[in-house]
GUKOLLUM-818679 format. One record per atom (N, C-alpha, C): chain; y, x, z. Coordinates in nm, 2 decimals, always signed. Each point is the difference from the previous one (the first is absolute). Layout:
<nodes>
(node A, (Y, X, Z));
...
</nodes>
This chain:
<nodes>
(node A, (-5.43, -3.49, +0.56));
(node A, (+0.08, -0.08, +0.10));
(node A, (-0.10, -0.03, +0.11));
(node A, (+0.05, +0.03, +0.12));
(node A, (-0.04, -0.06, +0.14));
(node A, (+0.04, -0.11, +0.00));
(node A, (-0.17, -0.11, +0.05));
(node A, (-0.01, -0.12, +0.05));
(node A, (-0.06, -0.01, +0.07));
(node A, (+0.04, -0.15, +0.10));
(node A, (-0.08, +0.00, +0.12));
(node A, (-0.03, -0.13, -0.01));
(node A, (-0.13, -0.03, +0.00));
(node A, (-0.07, -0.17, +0.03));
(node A, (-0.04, -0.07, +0.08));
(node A, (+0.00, -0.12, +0.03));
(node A, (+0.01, -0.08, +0.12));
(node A, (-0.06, -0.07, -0.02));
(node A, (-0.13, -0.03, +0.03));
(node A, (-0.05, -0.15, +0.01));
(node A, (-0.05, -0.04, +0.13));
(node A, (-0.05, -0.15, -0.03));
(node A, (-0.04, -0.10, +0.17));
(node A, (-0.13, -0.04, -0.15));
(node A, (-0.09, +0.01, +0.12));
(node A, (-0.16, -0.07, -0.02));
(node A, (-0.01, -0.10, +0.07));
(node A, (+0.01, -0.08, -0.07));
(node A, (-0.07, -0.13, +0.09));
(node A, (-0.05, -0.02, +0.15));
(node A, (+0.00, -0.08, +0.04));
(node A, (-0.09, -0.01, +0.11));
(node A, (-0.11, -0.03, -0.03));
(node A, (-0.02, -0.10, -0.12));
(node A, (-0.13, -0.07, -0.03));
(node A, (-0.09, +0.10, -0.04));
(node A, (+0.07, +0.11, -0.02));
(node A, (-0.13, +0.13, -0.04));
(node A, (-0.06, +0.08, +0.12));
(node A, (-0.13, -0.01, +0.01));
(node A, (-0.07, +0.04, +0.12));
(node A, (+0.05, +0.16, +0.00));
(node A, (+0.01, +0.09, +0.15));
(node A, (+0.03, +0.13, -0.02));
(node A, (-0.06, +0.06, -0.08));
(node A, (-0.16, -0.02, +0.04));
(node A, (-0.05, +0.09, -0.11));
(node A, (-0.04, -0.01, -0.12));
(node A, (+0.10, -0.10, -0.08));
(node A, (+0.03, +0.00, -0.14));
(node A, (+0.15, +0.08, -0.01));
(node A, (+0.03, +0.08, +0.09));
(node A, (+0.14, +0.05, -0.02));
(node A, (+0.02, +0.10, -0.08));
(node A, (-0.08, +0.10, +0.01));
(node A, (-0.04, +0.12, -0.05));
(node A, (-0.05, +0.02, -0.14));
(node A, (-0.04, -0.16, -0.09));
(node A, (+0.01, -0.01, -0.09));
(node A, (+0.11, -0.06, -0.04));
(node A, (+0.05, -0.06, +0.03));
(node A, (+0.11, -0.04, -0.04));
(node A, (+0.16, +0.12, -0.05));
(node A, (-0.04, +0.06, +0.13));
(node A, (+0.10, +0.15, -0.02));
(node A, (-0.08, +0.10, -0.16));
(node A, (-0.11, +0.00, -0.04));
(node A, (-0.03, +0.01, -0.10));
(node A, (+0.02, +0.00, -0.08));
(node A, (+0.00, -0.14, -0.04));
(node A, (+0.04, -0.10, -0.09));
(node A, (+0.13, +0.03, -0.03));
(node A, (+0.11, +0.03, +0.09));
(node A, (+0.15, +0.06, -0.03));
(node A, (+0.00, +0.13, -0.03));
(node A, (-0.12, +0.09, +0.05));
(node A, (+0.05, +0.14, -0.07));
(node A, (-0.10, -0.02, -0.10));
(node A, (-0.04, -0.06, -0.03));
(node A, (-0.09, +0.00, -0.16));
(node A, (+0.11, -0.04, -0.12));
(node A, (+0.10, -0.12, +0.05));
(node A, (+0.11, -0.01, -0.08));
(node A, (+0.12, +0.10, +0.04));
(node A, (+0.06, +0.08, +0.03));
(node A, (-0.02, +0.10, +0.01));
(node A, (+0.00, +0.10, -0.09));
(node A, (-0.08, +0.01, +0.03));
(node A, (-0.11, +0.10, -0.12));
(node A, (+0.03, +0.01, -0.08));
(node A, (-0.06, -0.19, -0.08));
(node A, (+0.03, -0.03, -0.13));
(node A, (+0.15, +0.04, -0.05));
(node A, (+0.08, +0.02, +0.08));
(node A, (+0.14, +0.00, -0.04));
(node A, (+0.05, +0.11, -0.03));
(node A, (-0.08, +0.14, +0.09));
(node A, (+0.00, +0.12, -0.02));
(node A, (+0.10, +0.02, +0.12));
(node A, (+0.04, -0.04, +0.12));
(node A, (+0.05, +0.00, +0.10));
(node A, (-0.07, +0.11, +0.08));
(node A, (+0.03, +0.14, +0.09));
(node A, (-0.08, +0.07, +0.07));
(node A, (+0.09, -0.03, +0.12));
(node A, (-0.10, -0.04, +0.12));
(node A, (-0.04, -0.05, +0.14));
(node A, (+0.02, +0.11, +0.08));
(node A, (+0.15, -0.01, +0.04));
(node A, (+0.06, +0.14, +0.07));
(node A, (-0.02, -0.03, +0.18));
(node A, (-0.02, -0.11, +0.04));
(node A, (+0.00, -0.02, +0.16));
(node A, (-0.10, -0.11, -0.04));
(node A, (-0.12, +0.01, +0.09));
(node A, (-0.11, -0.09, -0.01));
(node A, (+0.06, -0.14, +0.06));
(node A, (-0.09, -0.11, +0.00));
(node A, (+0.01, -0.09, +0.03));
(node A, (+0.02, +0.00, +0.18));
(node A, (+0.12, -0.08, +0.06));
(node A, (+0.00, +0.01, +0.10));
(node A, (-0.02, -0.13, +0.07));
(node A, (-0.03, -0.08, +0.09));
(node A, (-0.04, -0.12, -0.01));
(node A, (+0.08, -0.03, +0.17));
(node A, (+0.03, -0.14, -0.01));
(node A, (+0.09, -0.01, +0.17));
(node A, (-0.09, -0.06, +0.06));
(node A, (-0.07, -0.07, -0.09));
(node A, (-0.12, -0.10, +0.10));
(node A, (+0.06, -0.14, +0.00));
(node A, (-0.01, -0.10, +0.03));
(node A, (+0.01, -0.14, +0.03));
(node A, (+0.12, -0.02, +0.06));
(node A, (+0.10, -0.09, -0.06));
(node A, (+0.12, -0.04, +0.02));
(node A, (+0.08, -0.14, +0.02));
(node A, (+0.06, -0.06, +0.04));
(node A, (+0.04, -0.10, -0.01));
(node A, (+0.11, -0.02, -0.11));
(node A, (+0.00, -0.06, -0.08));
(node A, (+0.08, +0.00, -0.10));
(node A, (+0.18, -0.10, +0.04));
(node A, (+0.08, +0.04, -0.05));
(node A, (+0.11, -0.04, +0.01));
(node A, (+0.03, -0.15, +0.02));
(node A, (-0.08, -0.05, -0.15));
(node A, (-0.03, -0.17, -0.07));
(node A, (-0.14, -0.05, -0.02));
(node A, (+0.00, -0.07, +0.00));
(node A, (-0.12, -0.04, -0.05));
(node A, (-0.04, +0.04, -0.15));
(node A, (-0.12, +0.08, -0.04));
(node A, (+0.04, +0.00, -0.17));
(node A, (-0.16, -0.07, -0.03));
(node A, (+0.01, -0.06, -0.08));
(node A, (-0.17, -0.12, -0.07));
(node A, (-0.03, +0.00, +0.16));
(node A, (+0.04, -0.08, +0.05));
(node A, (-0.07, -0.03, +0.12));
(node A, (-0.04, +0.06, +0.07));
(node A, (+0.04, +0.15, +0.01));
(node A, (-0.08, +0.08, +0.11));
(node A, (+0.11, +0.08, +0.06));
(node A, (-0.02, -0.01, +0.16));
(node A, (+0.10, +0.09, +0.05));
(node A, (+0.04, +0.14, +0.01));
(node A, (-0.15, +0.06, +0.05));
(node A, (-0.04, +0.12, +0.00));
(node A, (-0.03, +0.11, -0.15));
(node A, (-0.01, +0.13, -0.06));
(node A, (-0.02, +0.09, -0.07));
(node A, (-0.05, +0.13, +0.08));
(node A, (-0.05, +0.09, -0.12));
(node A, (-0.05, +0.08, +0.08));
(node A, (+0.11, +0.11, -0.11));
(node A, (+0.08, +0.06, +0.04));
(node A, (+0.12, +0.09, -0.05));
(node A, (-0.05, +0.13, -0.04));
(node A, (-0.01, +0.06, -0.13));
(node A, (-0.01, +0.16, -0.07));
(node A, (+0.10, +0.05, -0.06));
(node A, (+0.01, +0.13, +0.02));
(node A, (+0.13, +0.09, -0.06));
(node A, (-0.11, +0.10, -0.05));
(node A, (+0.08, +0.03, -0.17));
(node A, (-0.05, +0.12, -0.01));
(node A, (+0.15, +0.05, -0.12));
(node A, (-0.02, +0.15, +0.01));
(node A, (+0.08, +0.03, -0.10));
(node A, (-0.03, +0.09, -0.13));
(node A, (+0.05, -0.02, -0.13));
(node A, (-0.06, +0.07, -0.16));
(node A, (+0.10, +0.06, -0.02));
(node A, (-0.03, +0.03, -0.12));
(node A, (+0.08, +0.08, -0.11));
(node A, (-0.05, -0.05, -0.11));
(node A, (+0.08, -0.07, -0.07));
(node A, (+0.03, -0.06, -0.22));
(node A, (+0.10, +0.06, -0.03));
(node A, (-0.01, +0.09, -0.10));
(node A, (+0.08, +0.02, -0.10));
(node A, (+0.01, -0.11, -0.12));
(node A, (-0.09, -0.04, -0.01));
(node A, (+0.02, -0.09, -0.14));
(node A, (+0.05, -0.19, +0.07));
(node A, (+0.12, -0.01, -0.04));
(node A, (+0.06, -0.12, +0.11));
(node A, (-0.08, -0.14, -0.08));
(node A, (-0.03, +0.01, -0.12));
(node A, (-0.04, -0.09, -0.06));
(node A, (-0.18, -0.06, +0.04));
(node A, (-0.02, +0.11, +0.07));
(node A, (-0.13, -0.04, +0.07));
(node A, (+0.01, -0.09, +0.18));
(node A, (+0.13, -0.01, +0.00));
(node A, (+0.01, -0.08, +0.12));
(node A, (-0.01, -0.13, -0.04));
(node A, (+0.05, -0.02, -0.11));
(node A, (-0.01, -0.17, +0.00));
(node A, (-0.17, -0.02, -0.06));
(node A, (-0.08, +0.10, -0.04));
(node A, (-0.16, -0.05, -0.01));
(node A, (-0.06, +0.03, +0.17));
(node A, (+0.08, +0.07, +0.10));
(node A, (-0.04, +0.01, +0.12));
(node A, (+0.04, -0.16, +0.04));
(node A, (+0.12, -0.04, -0.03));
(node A, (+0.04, -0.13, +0.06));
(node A, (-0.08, -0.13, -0.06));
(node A, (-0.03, +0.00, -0.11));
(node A, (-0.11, -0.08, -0.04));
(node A, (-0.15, -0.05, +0.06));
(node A, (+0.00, +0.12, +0.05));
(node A, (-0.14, +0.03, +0.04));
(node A, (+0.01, -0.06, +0.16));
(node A, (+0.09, +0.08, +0.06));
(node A, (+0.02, -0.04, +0.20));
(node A, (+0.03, -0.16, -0.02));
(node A, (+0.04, -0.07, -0.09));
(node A, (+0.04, -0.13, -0.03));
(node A, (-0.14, -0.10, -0.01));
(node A, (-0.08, +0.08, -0.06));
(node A, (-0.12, -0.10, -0.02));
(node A, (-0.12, +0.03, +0.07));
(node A, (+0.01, +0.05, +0.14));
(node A, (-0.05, +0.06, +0.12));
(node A, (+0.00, -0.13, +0.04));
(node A, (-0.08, -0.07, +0.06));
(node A, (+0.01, -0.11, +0.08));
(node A, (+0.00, +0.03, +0.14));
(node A, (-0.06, +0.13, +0.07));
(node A, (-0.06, +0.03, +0.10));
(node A, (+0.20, +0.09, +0.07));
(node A, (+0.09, +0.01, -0.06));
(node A, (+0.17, +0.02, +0.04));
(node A, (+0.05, -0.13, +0.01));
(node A, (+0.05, +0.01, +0.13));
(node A, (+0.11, -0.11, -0.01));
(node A, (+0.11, +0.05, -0.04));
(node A, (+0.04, +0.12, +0.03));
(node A, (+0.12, +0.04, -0.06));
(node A, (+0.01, +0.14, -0.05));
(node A, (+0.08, +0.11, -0.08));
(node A, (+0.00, +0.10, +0.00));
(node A, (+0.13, +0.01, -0.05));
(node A, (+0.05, +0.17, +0.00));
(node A, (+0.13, +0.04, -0.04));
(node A, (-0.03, +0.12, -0.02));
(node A, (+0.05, +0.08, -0.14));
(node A, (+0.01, +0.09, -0.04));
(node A, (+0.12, +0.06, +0.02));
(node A, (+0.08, +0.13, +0.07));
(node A, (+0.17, +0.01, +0.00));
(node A, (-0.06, +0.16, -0.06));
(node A, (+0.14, +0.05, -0.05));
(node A, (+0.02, +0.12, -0.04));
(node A, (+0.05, +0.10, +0.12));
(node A, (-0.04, +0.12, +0.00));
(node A, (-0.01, +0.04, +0.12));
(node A, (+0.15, +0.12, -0.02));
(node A, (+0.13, +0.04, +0.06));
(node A, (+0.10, +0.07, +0.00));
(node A, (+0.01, +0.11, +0.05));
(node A, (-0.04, +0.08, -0.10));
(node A, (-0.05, +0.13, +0.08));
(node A, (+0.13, +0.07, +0.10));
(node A, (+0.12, -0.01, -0.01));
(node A, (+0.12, +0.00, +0.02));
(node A, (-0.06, -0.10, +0.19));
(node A, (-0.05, -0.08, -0.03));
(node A, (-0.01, -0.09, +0.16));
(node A, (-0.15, +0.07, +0.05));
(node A, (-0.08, +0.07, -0.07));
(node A, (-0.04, +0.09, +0.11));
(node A, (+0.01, +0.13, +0.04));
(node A, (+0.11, +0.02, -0.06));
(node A, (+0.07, +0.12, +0.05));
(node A, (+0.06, -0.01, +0.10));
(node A, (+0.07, -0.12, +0.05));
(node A, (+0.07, -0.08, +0.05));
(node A, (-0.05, +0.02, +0.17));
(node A, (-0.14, -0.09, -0.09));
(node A, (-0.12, -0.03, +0.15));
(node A, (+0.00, +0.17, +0.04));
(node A, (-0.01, +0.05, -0.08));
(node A, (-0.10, +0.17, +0.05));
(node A, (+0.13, +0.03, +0.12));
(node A, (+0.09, +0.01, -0.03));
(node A, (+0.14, +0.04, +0.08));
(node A, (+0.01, -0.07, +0.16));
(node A, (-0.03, -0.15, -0.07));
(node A, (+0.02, -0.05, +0.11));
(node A, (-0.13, -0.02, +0.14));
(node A, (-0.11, +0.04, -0.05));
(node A, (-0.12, +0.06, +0.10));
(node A, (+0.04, +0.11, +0.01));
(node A, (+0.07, +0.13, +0.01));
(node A, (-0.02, +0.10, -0.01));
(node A, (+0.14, +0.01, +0.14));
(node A, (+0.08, -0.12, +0.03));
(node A, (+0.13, -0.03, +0.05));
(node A, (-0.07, +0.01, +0.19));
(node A, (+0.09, +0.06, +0.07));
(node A, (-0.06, -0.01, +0.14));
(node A, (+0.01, -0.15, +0.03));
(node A, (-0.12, +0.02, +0.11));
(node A, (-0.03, -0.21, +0.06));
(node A, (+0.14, -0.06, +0.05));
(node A, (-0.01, -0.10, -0.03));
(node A, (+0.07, -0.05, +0.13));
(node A, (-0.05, +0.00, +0.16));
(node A, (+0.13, +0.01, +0.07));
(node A, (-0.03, +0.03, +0.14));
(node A, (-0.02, +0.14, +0.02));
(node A, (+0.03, +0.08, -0.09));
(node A, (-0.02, +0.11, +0.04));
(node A, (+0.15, +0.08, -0.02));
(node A, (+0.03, +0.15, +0.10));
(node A, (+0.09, +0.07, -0.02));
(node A, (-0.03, +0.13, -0.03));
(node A, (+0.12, +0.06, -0.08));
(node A, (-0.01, +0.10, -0.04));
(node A, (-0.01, +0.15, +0.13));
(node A, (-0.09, +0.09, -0.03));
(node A, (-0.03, +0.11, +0.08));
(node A, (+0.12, +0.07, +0.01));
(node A, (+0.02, +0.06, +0.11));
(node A, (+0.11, +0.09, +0.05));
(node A, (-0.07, +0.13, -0.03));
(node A, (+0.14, +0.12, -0.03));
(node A, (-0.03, +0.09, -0.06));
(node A, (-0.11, +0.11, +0.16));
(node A, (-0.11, +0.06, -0.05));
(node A, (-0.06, +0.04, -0.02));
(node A, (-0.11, -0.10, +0.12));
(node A, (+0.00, -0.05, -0.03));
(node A, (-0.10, -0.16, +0.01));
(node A, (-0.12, +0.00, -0.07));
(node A, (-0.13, -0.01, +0.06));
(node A, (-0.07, -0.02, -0.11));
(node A, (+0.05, -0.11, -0.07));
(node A, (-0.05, +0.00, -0.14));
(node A, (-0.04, -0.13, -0.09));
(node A, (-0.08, -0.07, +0.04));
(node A, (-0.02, -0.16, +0.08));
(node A, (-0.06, -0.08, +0.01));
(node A, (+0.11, -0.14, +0.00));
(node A, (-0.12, -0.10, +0.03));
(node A, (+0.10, -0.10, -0.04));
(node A, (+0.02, -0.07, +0.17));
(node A, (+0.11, -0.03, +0.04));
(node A, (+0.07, -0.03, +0.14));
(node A, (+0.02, -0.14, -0.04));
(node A, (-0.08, -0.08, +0.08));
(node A, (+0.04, -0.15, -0.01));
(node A, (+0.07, +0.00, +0.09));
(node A, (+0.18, -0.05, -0.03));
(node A, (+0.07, -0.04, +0.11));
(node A, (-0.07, -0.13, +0.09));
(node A, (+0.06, -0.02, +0.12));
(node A, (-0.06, -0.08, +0.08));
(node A, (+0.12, -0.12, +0.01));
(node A, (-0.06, -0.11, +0.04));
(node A, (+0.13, -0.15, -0.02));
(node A, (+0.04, +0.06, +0.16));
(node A, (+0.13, -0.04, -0.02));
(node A, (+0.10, +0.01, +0.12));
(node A, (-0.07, -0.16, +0.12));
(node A, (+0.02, +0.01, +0.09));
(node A, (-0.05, -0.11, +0.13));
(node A, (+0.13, -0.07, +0.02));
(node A, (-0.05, -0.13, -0.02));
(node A, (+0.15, -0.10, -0.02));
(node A, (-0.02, -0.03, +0.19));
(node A, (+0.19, +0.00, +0.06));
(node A, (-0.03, -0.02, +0.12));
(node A, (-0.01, -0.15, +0.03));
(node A, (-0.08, -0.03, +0.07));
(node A, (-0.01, -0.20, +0.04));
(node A, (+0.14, -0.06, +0.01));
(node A, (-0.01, -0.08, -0.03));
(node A, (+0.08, -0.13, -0.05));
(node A, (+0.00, -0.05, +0.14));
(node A, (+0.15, -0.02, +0.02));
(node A, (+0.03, -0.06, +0.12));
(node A, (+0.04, -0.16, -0.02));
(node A, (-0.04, -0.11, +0.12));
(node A, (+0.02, -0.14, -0.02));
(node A, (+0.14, +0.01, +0.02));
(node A, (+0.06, -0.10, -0.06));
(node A, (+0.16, -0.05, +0.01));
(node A, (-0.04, -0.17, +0.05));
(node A, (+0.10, +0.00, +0.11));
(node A, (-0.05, -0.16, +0.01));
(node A, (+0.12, -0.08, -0.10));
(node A, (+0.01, -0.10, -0.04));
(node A, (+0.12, -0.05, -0.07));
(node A, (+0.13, -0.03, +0.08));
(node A, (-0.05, -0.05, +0.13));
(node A, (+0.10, -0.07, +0.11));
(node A, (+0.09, +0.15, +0.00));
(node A, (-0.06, +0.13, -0.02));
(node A, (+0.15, +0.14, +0.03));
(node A, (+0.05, -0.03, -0.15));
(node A, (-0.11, -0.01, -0.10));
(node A, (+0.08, -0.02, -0.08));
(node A, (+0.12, -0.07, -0.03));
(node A, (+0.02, -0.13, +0.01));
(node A, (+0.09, -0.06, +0.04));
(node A, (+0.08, +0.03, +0.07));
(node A, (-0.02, +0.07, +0.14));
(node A, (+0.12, +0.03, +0.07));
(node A, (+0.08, +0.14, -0.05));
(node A, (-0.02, +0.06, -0.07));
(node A, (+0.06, +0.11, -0.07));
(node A, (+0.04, -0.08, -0.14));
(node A, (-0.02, -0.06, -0.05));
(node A, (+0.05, -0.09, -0.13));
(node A, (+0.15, -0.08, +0.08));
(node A, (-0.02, -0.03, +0.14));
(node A, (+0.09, -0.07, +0.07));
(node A, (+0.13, +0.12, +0.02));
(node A, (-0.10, +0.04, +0.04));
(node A, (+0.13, +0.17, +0.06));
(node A, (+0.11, +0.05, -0.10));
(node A, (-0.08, +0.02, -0.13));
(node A, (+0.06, +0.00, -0.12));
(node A, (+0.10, -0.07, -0.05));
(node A, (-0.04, -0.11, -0.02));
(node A, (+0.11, -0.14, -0.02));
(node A, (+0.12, +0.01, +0.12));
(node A, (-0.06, +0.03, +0.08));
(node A, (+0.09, -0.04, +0.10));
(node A, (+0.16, +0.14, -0.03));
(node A, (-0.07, +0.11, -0.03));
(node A, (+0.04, +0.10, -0.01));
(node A, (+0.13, +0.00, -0.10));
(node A, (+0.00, -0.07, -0.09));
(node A, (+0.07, -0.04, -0.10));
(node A, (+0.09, -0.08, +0.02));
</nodes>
Protein backbone atom coordinates (compact mmCIF):
# COMPACT_ATOMS: atom_id res chain seq x y z
CA UNK A 1 0.00 0.00 0.00
CA UNK A 2 0.83 3.71 -0.90
CA UNK A 3 1.45 6.14 2.05
CA UNK A 4 2.18 9.48 2.39
CA UNK A 5 3.58 11.26 5.75
CA UNK A 6 3.42 14.45 7.17
CA UNK A 7 5.14 15.85 9.88
CA UNK A 8 5.84 19.65 11.57
CA UNK A 9 9.31 19.87 13.48
CA UNK A 10 9.26 22.04 16.00
CA UNK A 11 10.47 25.27 16.01
CA UNK A 12 12.41 24.74 19.16
CA UNK A 13 14.71 22.44 16.94
CA UNK A 14 17.58 24.35 15.53
CA UNK A 15 17.69 23.86 11.52
CA UNK A 16 20.57 22.06 11.67
CA UNK A 17 19.30 19.51 13.89
CA UNK A 18 16.75 18.90 11.00
CA UNK A 19 18.40 16.45 8.97
CA UNK A 20 18.67 14.32 11.87
CA UNK A 21 15.59 14.38 12.81
CA UNK A 22 14.31 13.35 9.18
CA UNK A 23 16.60 10.36 9.98
CA UNK A 24 15.27 9.47 12.86
CA UNK A 25 11.84 8.97 10.80
CA UNK A 26 13.38 7.00 7.97
CA UNK A 27 15.20 4.84 10.50
CA UNK A 28 11.63 4.06 11.90
CA UNK A 29 10.75 3.48 8.73
CA UNK A 30 13.11 1.06 8.08
CA UNK A 31 12.37 -0.63 11.12
CA UNK A 32 9.00 -1.19 9.79
CA UNK A 33 10.18 -2.42 6.49
CA UNK A 34 8.43 0.64 4.76
CA UNK A 35 10.50 1.49 1.24
CA UNK A 36 10.88 5.39 0.71
CA UNK A 37 9.38 6.02 -2.73
CA UNK A 38 9.48 10.12 -2.84
CA UNK A 39 12.31 11.46 -0.56
CA UNK A 40 11.68 13.77 2.05
CA UNK A 41 10.36 17.06 0.83
CA UNK A 42 10.52 19.87 3.30
CA UNK A 43 8.27 23.49 2.89
CA UNK A 44 10.49 25.35 5.33
CA UNK A 45 9.05 27.42 8.24
CA UNK A 46 5.40 28.03 8.61
CA UNK A 47 2.91 29.66 10.57
CA UNK A 48 0.72 27.28 12.08
CA UNK A 49 -3.13 27.51 12.06
CA UNK A 50 -3.31 27.30 16.33
CA UNK A 51 -1.18 27.57 18.60
CA UNK A 52 0.07 23.87 19.43
CA UNK A 53 2.44 23.51 23.20
CA UNK A 54 2.97 27.02 22.81
CA UNK A 55 4.48 27.50 19.68
CA UNK A 56 3.23 29.15 16.69
CA UNK A 57 5.50 28.39 14.04
CA UNK A 58 6.68 24.46 12.50
CA UNK A 59 8.87 23.60 10.02
CA UNK A 60 6.51 21.23 7.55
CA UNK A 61 7.86 17.60 5.71
CA UNK A 62 6.13 15.41 3.27
CA UNK A 63 7.39 12.31 2.21
CA UNK A 64 5.78 9.34 0.67
CA UNK A 65 6.36 4.95 1.34
CA UNK A 66 5.18 1.89 0.52
CA UNK A 67 3.95 -0.95 3.72
CA UNK A 68 2.55 -3.81 2.81
CA UNK A 69 2.48 -5.26 6.20
CA UNK A 70 -0.51 -2.76 7.87
CA UNK A 71 0.32 -4.02 11.23
CA UNK A 72 3.62 -2.23 11.15
CA UNK A 73 1.90 1.08 11.03
CA UNK A 74 0.79 1.09 14.48
CA UNK A 75 4.74 0.21 15.58
CA UNK A 76 5.43 3.33 13.07
CA UNK A 77 2.70 5.19 15.11
CA UNK A 78 4.21 4.42 18.41
CA UNK A 79 7.40 5.49 17.54
CA UNK A 80 6.38 9.31 15.67
CA UNK A 81 4.38 9.51 19.12
CA UNK A 82 7.31 9.42 21.35
CA UNK A 83 9.31 11.85 19.15
CA UNK A 84 9.42 14.83 21.20
CA UNK A 85 11.14 16.94 18.52
CA UNK A 86 7.01 16.57 16.12
CA UNK A 87 4.49 18.61 17.08
CA UNK A 88 2.29 16.93 14.89
CA UNK A 89 2.28 14.20 12.22
CA UNK A 90 -0.22 12.18 9.91
CA UNK A 91 0.08 9.20 8.21
CA UNK A 92 -2.98 8.89 5.19
CA UNK A 93 -3.28 6.00 2.70
CA UNK A 94 -2.52 7.08 -0.54
CA UNK A 95 -5.60 6.22 -3.65
CA UNK A 96 -4.07 5.19 -6.35
CA UNK A 97 -7.43 5.71 -8.25
CA UNK A 98 -6.74 9.79 -7.02
CA UNK A 99 -3.53 9.82 -8.78
CA UNK A 100 -4.72 8.79 -11.71
CA UNK A 101 -7.07 11.39 -11.21
CA UNK A 102 -4.16 14.06 -10.62
CA UNK A 103 -2.16 12.62 -13.74
CA UNK A 104 -5.36 13.58 -16.04
CA UNK A 105 -5.91 16.50 -14.53
CA UNK A 106 -2.13 18.04 -15.20
CA UNK A 107 -2.24 16.66 -18.45
CA UNK A 108 -5.79 19.05 -18.99
CA UNK A 109 -5.05 22.34 -21.15
CA UNK A 110 -4.43 25.75 -18.72
CA UNK A 111 -6.80 27.91 -18.02
CA UNK A 112 -7.05 30.95 -20.07
CA UNK A 113 -6.09 29.34 -22.84
CA UNK A 114 -8.03 28.37 -26.30
CA UNK A 115 -8.19 25.73 -28.35
CA UNK A 116 -5.97 25.94 -31.82
CA UNK A 117 -7.75 26.40 -35.09
CA UNK A 118 -7.42 23.83 -37.63
CA UNK A 119 -4.12 23.94 -39.18
CA UNK A 120 -2.77 26.32 -36.45
CA UNK A 121 0.21 25.55 -34.89
CA UNK A 122 -0.13 23.91 -31.44
CA UNK A 123 0.68 26.49 -28.93
CA UNK A 124 -0.96 27.80 -26.13
CA UNK A 125 -3.09 31.35 -26.94
CA UNK A 126 -3.76 33.22 -23.86
CA UNK A 127 -6.94 34.92 -24.55
CA UNK A 128 -6.76 38.62 -23.66
CA UNK A 129 -9.51 40.43 -20.91
CA UNK A 130 -11.89 42.51 -22.92
CA UNK A 131 -11.36 46.66 -21.92
CA UNK A 132 -14.29 47.64 -19.77
CA UNK A 133 -15.64 51.11 -21.26
CA UNK A 134 -15.51 54.14 -18.27
CA UNK A 135 -18.28 54.51 -16.16
CA UNK A 136 -20.14 57.45 -16.60
CA UNK A 137 -21.26 59.92 -13.44
CA UNK A 138 -25.09 60.01 -12.98
CA UNK A 139 -25.97 63.00 -10.86
CA UNK A 140 -28.99 61.88 -8.56
CA UNK A 141 -30.95 65.29 -9.09
CA UNK A 142 -31.70 63.53 -13.16
CA UNK A 143 -32.17 60.79 -11.32
CA UNK A 144 -35.10 61.94 -9.73
CA UNK A 145 -36.37 63.82 -12.49
CA UNK A 146 -36.87 60.67 -14.60
CA UNK A 147 -38.26 58.72 -11.38
CA UNK A 148 -40.63 62.01 -11.59
CA UNK A 149 -41.33 61.56 -15.35
CA UNK A 150 -42.25 58.07 -14.69
CA UNK A 151 -44.68 58.49 -11.94
CA UNK A 152 -45.98 61.15 -13.59
CA UNK A 153 -46.46 58.97 -16.64
CA UNK A 154 -48.86 56.68 -14.91
Amino acid sequence: MNYELSFIISSNVPETEHATVQKDILSYLEGAGAKVTKDAHSMGRRKLAYPIKKQKHGFYVFLEFVLEDKSALKKLDGQLKLNNNLLRYLVIKKDPAASKDAAKQAARRPVGTKKPEAGEAKKNIVAKPVAKAPATKIDLDDIDKKLDELLDQE
